[in-house]
Backbone as CSV, one residue per row, in Angstrom:
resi,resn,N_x,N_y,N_z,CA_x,CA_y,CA_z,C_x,C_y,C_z
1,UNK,0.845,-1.173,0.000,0.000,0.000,0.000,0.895,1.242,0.000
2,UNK,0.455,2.071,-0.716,1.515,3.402,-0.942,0.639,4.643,-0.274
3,UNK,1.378,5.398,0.234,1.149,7.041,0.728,1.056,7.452,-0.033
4,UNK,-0.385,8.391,0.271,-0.753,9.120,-0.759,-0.259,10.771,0.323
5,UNK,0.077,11.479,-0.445,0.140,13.049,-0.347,-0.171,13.843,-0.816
6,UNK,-1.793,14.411,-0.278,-2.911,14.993,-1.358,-3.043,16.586,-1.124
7,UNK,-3.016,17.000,-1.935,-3.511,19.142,-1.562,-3.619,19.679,-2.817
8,UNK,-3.759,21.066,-2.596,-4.665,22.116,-3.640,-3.657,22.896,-4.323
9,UNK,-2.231,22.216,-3.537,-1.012,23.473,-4.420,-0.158,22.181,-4.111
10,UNK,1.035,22.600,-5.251,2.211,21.705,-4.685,3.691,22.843,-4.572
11,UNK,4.395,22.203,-3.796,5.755,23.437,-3.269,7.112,22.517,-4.091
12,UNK,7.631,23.143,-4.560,8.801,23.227,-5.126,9.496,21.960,-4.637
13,UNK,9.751,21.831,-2.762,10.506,21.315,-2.410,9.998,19.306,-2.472
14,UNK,8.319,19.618,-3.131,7.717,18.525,-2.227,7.958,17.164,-3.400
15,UNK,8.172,17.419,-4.755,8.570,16.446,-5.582,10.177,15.836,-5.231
16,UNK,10.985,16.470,-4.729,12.072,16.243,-4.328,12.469,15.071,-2.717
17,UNK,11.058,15.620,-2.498,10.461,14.614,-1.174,10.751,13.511,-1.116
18,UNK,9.845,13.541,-2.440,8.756,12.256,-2.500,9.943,11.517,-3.346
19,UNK,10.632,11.604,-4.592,11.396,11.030,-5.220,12.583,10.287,-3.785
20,UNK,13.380,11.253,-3.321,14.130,10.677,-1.864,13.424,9.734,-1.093
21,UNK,12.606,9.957,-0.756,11.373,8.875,0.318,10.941,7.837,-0.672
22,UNK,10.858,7.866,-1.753,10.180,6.415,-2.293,11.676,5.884,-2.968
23,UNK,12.831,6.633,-3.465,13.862,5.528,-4.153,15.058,5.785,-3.108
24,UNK,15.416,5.997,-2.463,16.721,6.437,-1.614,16.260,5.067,0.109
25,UNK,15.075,5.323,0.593,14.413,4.794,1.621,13.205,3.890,0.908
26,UNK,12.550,3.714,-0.388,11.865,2.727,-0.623,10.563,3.149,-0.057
27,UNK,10.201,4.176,0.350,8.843,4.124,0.719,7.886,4.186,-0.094
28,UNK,6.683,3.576,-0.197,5.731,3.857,-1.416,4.734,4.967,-1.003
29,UNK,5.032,5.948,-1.899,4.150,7.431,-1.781,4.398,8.129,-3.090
30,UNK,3.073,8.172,-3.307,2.569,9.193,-4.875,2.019,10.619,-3.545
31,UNK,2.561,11.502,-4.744,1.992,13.072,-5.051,1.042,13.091,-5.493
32,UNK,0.043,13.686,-4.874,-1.662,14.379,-5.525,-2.199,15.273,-5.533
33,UNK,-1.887,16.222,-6.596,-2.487,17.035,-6.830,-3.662,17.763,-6.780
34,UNK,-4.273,18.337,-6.461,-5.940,18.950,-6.719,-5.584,20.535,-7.125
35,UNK,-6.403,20.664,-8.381,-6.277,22.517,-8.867,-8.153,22.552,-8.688
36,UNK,-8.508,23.017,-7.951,-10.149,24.174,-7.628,-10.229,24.655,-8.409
37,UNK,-11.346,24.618,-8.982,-12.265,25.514,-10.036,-13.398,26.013,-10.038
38,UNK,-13.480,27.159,-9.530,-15.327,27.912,-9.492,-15.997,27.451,-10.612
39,UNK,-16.853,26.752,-10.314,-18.169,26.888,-11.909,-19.715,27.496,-10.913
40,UNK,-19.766,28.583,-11.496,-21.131,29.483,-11.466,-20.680,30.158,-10.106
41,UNK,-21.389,30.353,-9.121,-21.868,30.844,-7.915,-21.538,30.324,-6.938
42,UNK,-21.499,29.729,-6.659,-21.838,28.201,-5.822,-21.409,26.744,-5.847
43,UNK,-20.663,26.531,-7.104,-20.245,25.210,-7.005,-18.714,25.399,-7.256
44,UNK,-17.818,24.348,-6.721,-16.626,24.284,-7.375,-16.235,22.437,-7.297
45,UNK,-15.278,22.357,-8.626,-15.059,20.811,-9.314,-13.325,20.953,-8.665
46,UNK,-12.979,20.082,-8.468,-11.842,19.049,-8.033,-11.206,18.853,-9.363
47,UNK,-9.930,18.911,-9.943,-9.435,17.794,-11.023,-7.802,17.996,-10.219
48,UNK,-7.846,16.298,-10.345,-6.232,15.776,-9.645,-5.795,15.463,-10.808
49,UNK,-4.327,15.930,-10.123,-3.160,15.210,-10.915,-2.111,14.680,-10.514
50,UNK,-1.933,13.365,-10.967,-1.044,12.586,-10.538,-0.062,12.304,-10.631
51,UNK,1.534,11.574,-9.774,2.940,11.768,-10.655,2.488,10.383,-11.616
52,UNK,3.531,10.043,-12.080,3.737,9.250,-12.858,4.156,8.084,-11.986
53,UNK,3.579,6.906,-12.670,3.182,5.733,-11.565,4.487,5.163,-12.068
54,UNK,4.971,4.059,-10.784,5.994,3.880,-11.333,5.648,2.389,-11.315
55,UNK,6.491,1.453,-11.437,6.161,-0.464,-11.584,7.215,-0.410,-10.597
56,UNK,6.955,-0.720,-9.786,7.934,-0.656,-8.393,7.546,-2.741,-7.274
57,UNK,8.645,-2.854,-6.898,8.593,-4.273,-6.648,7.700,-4.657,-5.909
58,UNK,6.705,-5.714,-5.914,5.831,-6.388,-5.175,6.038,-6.604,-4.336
59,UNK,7.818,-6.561,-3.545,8.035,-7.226,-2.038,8.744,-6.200,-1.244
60,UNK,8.621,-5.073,-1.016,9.599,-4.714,0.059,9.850,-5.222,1.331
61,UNK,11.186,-5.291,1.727,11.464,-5.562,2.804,12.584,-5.515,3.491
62,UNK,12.993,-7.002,3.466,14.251,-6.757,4.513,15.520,-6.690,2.690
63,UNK,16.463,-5.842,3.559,18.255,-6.043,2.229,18.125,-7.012,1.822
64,UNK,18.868,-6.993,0.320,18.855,-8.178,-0.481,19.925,-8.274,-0.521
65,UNK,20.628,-9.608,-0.908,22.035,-9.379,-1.922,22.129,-9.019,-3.187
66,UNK,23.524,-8.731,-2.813,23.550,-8.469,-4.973,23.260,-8.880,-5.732
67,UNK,23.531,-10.276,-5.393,22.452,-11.584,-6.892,21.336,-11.422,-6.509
68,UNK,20.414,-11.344,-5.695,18.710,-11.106,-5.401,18.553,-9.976,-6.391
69,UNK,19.624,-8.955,-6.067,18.964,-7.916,-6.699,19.019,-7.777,-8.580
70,UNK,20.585,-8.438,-8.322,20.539,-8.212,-9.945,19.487,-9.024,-10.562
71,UNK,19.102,-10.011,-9.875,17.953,-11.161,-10.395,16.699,-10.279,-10.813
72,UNK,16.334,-9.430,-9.787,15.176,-8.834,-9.874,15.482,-7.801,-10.824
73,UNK,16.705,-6.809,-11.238,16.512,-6.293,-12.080,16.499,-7.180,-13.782
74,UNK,17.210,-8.202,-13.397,16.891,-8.902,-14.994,15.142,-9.180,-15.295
75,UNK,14.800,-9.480,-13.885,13.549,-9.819,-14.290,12.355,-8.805,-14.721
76,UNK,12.903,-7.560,-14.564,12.269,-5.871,-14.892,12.907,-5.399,-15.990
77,UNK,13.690,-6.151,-17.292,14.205,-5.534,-18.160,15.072,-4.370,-17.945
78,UNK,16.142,-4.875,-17.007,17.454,-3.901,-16.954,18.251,-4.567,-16.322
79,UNK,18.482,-5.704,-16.477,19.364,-6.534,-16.206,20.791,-6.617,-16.093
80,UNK,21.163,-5.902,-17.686,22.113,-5.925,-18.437,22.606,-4.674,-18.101
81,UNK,22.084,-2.779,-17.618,22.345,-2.408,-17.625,22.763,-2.110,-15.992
82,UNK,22.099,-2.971,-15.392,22.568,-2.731,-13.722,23.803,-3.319,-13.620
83,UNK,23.892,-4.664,-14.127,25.183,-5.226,-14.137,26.356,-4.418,-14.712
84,UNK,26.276,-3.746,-15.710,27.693,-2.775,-16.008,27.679,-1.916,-15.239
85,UNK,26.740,-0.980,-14.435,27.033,-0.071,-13.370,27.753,-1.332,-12.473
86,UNK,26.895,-2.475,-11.630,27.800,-2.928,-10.462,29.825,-2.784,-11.278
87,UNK,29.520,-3.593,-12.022,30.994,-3.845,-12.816,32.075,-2.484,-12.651
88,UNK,31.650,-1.810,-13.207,32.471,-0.442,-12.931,32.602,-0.062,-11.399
89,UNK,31.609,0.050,-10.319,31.095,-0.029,-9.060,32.563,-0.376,-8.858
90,UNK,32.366,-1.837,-9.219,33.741,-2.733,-8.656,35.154,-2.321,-9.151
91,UNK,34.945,-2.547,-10.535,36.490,-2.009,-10.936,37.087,-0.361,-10.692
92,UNK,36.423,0.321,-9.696,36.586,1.665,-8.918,36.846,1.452,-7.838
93,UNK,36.451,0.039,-7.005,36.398,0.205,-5.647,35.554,0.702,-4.814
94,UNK,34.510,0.920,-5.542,33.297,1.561,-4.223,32.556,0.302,-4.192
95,UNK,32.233,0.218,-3.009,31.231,-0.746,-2.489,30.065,-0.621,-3.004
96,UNK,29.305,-1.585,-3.805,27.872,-1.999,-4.104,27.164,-2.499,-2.737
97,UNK,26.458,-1.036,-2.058,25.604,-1.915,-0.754,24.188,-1.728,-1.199
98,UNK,23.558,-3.572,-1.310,22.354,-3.515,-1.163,21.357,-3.588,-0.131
99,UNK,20.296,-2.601,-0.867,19.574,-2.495,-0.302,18.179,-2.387,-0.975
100,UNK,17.047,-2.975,0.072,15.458,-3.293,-0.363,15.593,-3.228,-1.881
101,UNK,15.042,-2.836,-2.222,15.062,-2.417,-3.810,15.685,-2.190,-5.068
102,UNK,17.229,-2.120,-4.104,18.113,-1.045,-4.853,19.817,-0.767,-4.452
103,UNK,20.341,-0.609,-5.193,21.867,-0.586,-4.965,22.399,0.456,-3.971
104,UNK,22.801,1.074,-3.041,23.570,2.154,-2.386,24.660,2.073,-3.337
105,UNK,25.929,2.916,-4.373,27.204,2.640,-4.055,27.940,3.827,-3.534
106,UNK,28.771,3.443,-2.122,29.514,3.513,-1.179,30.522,3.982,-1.400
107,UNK,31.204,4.982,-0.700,32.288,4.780,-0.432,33.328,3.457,0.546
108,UNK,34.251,2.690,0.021,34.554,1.523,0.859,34.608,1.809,2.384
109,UNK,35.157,3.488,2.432,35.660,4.148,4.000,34.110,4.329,4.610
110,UNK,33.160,4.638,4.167,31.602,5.202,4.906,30.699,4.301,3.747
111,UNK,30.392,3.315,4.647,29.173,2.418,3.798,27.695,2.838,4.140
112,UNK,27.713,4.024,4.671,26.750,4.593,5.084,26.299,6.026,4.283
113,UNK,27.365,5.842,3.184,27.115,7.385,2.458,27.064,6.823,1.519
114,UNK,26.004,7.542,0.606,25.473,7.269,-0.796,26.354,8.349,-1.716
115,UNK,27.386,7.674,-2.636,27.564,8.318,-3.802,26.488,8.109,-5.111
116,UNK,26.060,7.342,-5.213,25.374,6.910,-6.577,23.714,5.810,-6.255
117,UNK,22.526,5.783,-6.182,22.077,4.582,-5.930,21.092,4.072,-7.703
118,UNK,21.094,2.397,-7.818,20.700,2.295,-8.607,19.358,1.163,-8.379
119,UNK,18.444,1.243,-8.925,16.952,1.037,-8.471,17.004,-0.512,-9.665
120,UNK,16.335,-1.385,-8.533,15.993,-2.679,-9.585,14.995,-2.453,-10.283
121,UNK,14.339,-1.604,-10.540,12.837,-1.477,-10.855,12.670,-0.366,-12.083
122,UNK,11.666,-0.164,-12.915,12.005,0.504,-13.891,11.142,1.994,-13.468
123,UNK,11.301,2.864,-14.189,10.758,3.769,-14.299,9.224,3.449,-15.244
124,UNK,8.120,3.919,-15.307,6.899,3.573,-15.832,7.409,3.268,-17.495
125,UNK,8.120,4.091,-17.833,9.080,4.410,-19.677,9.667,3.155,-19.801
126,UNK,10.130,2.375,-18.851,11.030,1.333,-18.636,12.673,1.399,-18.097
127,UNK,12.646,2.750,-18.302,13.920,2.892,-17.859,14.374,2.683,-16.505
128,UNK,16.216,2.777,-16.611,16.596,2.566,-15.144,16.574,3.763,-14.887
129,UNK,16.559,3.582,-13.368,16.582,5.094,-12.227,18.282,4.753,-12.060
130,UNK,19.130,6.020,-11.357,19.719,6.547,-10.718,20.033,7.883,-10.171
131,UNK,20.283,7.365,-8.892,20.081,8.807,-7.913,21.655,9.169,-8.061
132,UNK,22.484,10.432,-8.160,23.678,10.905,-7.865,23.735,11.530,-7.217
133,UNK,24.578,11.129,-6.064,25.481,12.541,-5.234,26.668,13.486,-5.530
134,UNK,26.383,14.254,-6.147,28.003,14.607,-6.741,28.777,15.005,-5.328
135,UNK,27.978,15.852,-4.552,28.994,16.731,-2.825,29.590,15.225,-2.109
136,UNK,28.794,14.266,-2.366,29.587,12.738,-1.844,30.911,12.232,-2.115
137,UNK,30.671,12.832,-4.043,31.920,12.301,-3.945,33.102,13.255,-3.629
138,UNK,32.475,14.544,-3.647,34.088,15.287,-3.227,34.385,15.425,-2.007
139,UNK,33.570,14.552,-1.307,33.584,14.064,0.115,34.456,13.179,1.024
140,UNK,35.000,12.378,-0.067,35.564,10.701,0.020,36.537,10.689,-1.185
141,UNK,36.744,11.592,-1.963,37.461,11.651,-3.583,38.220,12.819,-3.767
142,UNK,39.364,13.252,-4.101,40.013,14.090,-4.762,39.347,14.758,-5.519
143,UNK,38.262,14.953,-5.811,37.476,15.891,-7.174,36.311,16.749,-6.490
144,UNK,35.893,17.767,-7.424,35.080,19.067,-7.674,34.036,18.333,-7.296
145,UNK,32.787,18.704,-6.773,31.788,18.479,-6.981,31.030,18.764,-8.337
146,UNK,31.421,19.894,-8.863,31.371,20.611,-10.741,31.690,19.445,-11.347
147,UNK,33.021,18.627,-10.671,33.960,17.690,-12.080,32.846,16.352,-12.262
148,UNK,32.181,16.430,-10.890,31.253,15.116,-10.749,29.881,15.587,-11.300
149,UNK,29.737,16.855,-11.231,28.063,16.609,-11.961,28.457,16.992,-13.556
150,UNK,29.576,17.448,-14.044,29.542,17.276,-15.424,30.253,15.809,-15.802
151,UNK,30.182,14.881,-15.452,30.988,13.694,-15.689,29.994,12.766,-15.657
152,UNK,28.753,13.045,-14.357,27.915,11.836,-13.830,26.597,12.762,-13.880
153,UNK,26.279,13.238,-14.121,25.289,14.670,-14.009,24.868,15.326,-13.028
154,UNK,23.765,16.248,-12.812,23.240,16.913,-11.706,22.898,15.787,-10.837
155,UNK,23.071,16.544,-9.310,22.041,15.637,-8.065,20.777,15.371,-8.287
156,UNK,20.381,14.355,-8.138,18.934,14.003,-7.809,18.842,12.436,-9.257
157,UNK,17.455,12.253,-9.208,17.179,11.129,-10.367,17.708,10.605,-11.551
158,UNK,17.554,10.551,-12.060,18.403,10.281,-13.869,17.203,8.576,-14.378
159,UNK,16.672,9.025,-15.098,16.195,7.531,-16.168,17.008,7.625,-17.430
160,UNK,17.741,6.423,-17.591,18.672,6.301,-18.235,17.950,4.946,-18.860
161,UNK,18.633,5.630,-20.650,18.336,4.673,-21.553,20.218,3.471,-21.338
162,UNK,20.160,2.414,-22.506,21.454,1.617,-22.277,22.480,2.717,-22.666
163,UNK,22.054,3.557,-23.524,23.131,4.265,-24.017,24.028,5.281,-22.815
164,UNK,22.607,5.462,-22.750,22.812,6.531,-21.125,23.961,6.077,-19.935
165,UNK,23.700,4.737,-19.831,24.325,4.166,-18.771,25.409,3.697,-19.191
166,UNK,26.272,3.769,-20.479,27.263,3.667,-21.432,28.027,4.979,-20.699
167,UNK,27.212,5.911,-21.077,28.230,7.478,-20.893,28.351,7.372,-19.514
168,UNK,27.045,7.192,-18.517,27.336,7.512,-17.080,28.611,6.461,-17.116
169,UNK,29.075,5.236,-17.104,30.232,4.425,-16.792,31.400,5.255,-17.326
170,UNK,31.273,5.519,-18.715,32.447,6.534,-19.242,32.660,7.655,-17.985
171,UNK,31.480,8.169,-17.891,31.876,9.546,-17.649,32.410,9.020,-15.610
172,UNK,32.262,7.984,-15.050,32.257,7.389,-14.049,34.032,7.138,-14.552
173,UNK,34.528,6.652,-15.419,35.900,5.920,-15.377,36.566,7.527,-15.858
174,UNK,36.362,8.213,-16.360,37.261,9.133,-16.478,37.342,9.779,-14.892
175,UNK,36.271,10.169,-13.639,36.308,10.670,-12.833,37.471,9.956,-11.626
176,UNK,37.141,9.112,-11.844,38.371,7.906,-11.323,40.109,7.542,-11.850
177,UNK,39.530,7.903,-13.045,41.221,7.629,-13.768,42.341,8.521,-13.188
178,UNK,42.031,9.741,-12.959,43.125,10.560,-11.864,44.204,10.015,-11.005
179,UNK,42.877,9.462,-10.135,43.225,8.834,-8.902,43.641,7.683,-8.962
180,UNK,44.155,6.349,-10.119,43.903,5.504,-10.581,45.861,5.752,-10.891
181,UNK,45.714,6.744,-11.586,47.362,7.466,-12.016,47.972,7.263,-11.060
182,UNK,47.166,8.041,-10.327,48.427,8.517,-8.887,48.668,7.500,-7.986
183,UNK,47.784,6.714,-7.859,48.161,5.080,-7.250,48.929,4.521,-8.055
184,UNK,49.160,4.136,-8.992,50.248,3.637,-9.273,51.857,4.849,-9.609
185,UNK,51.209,5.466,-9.435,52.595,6.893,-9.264,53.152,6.327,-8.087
186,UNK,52.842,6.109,-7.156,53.474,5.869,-5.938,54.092,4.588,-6.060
């Protein structure tokens, strides 16, 4: 059963909410709109509007593992593209931590901080979700927060086609290659 969050205006901050609370924490909650309309004197009509529904997993619950999860994303048609995010994940060194629904990836030092998360589940379009932190990574990383949202893009959501998730890995291995140098510099 999902939360509903219903009113007559919506605020700037409250789609930003709801996206964090349902893919970051897994909670199920739609946005609902209502815009009021006088007709005549005396009466006024209701028309809602709704976000966009998403196909979100039948089981929440307790953490999965990584094979649970990648299972479940093969079985949502993104199989193929979660697996090259974990892959890169790995060949960077950040920890893939799962969770309910969905990937955390970690810094190895704070498995409790989200640089990147990636969702088993599709977006209604079919696409994959990912959430980015760019201030995370210049948190735990030698780099700009600028160098990370032009490399991996702005904070917040991303539905990414395969191609999409082609560049995010590119643009993911160049942000890393720096640091990649200088380890073996030493």
């Amino acid at each position: 059963m999902a939360t509903a969050v219903v009113g007559t205006a919506s605020y700037p901050g409250l789609d930003r909410m709801v996206d964090f609370l349902s893919g970051v924490h897994d909670v199920p909650i739609k946005l609902v709109s209502y815009d009021v309309f006088q007709i005549g004197d005396h009466h006024k009509i209701l028309v809602r509007e709704l976000t966009e529904p998403e196909t979100a997993p039948k089981e929440i619950g307790k953490s999965r593992t990584v094979e649970e999860l990648s299972a479940r994303a093969e079985k949502n048609g993104i199989g193929g593209e979660f697996r090259m995010i974990l892959e890169a994940a790995r060949r960077h060194d950040i920890y893939p931590r799962p969770y309910k629904g969905s990937i955390l990836v970690t810094p190895p030092t704070n498995r409790t901080r989200m640089l990147f998360t990636v969702k088993t589940w599709t977006h209604a379009d079919g696409l994959l979700q990912l959430y980015v932190g760019p201030q995370a990574f210049s948190e735990f990383y030698p780099v700009a927060a600028n160098d990370v949202r032009t490399l991996l893009g702005d904070k917040g959501w991303q539905k990414l086609t395969t191609e999409d998730v082609e560049l995010f890995i590119a643009g993911l291995d160049r942000l890393f290659e720096p640091m990649q140098d200088a380890e073996y510099a030493e």
